[in-house]
N, C-alpha and C positions, 0 to 999 in steps of 0.2 A: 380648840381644846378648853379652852377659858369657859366658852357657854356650855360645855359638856358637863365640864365637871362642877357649874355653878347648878345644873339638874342634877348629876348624880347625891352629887352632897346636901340635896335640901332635905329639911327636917321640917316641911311645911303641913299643918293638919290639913290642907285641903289642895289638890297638885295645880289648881285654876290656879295657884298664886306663887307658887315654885318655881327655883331656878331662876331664867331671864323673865319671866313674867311678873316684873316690878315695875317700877316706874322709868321709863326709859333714857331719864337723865342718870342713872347710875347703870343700868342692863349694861352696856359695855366694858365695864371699869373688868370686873374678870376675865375679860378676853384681852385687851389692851393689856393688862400687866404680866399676862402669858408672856408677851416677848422681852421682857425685861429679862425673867429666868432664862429663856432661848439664848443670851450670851454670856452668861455665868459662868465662869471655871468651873465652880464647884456644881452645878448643874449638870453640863455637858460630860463632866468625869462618871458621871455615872453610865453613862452609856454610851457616849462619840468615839466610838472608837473603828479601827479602820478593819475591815469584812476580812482583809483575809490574813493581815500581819499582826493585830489586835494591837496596833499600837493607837494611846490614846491621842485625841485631835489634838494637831499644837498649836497651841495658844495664840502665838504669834500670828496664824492662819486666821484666827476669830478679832483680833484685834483687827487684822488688816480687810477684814469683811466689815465689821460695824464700821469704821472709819469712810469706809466707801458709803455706807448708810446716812452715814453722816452727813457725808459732803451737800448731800441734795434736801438733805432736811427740810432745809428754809422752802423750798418750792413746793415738798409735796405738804408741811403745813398750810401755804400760802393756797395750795389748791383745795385742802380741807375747809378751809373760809372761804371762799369763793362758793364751792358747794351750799356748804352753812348757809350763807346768804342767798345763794339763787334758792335754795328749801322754804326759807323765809317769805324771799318775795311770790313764790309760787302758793301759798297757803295762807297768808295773813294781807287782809285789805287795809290794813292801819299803818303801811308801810308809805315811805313819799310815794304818792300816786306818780309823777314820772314813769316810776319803774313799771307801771301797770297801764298807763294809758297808752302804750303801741299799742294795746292790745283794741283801740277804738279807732285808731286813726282811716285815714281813705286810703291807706297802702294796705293793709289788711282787711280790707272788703266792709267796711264800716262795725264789723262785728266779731265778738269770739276773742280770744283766747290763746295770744301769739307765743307761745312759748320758747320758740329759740330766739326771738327779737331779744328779749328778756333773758334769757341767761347774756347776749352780747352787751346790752344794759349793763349786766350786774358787774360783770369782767372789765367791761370799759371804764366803768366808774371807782372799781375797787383794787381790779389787779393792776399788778406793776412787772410779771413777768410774761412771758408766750403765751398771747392768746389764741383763744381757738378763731381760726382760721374763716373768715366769711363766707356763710354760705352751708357750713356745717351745723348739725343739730345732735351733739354727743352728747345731750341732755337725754335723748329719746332710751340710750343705751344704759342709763345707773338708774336703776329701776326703786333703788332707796330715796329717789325723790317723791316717788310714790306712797313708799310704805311706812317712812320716815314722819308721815303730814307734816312738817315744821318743827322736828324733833331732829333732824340730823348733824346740828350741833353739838350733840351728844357725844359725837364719838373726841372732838378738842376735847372737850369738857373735861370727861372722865379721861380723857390720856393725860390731864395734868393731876386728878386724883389718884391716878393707878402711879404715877409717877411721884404723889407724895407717900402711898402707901408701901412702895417699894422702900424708899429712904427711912422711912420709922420702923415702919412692922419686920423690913426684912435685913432692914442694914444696910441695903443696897447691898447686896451678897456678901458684905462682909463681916466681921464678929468672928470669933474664936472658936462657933461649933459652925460655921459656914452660913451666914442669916441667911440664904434662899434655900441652904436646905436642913433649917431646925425645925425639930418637928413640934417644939414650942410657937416658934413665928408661925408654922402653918396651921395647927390649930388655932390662935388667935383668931387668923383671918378664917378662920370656917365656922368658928362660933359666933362671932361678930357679924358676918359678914354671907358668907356661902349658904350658910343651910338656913337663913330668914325668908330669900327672895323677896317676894312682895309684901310678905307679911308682916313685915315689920318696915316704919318708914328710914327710908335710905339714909336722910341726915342721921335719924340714930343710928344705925350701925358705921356711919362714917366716924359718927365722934367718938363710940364704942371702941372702934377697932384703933382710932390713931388716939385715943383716951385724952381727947379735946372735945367736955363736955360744952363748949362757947359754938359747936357747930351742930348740937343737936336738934334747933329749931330752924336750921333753914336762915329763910330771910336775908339780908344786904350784905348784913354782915358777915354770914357764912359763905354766899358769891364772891365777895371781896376776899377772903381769904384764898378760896379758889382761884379766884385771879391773879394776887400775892405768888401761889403755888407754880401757876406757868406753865408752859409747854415746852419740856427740856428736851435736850439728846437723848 
């Protein structure tokens, strides 16, 4: 829903640059902050309601759903970095060659290009929960390590941007006229943000929309803040 409506809403003069066709360190941040609304009260009130009593969802139902989201957090972050890293190591040579020289050794026929050696490298040396199992290659099956080339950090990234944008721009659903659904807060973010796409660069509209001109050029300092920002609940 997030990348639908980031094309429907563009006001870009030329569509090569519209919508998600921006820079790919920000292309997910509208899709990622989709699920923030998905547990909203004041979101779900508008339409959760049950097919044949019309009573609306209760609350207590959607509490006791995100909570269970919750619990596993830490794992399926912990697997979003793992990924991030095997993308890395699959696409950049400036990484420690360890990670890349199974790919030479006399177990691998002196040549080419071991790819599941390499994703157990990257697991072995970074993760700390269940790993995949010896002898499996479920690398072959997320085909965004393909499409990604070294970009699939992206999707951390922007889940801790959609996660600060959520907190300033929308209240985190709260405020007095309901911030996830004022139609002030959402025009901000569609004039700031939704109808630029690529045509306008990302840090502007990042600083535009949370109106912290200190993040409009990019650079350490604007990563550091991102970092600062995190990857919450």
């Amino acid at each position: 829903m997030g990348h639908a409506i980031h094309s429907i809403l563009g006001r870009t003069a030329h569509q090569v640059v519209s919508g998600t066709r921006c820079a790919t360190d920000f292309s997910e941040m509208p899709s990622i902050l989709m699920e923030f609304f998905l547990g909203d009260p004041a979101v779900l009130a508008l339409f959760a309601r049950h097919w044949r009593t019309d009573a609306p969802l209760p609350l207590d139902m959607v509490a006791e759903r995100l909570a269970l989201d919750r619990r596993a957090q830490g794992c399926e972050t912990e697997r979003q970095i793992l990924l991030a890293a095997l993308d890395q190591a699959y696409h950049s040579s400036s990484l420690p060659l360890p990670l890349l020289a199974a790919a030479d050794d006399d177990d691998n026929g002196g040549g080419g290009f071991d790819s599941t050696r390499v994703l157990h490298e990257v697991h072995a040396r970074h993760g700390s929960s269940v790993r995949e199992p010896p002898g499996t290659s479920p690398q072959g099956f997320f085909g965004h390590l393909v499409e990604y080339g070294g970009t699939y950090y992206s999707y951390l990234f922007d889940r801790a941007i959609a996660g600060k944008v959520w907190q300033e721009v929308f209240e985190a659903g709260k405020g007095g006229g309901g911030g996830a659904v004022s139609r002030e807060n959402g025009e901000r973010f569609r004039e700031e943000v939704l109808k630029w796409g690529g045509s306008r660069h990302g840090w502007t509209c990042l600083a535009r929309v949370l109106r912290d001109e200190t993040l409009k050029d990019g650079g350490p300092e604007a990563m550091a803040a991102v970092g600062r920002w995190g990857v919450k609940d």
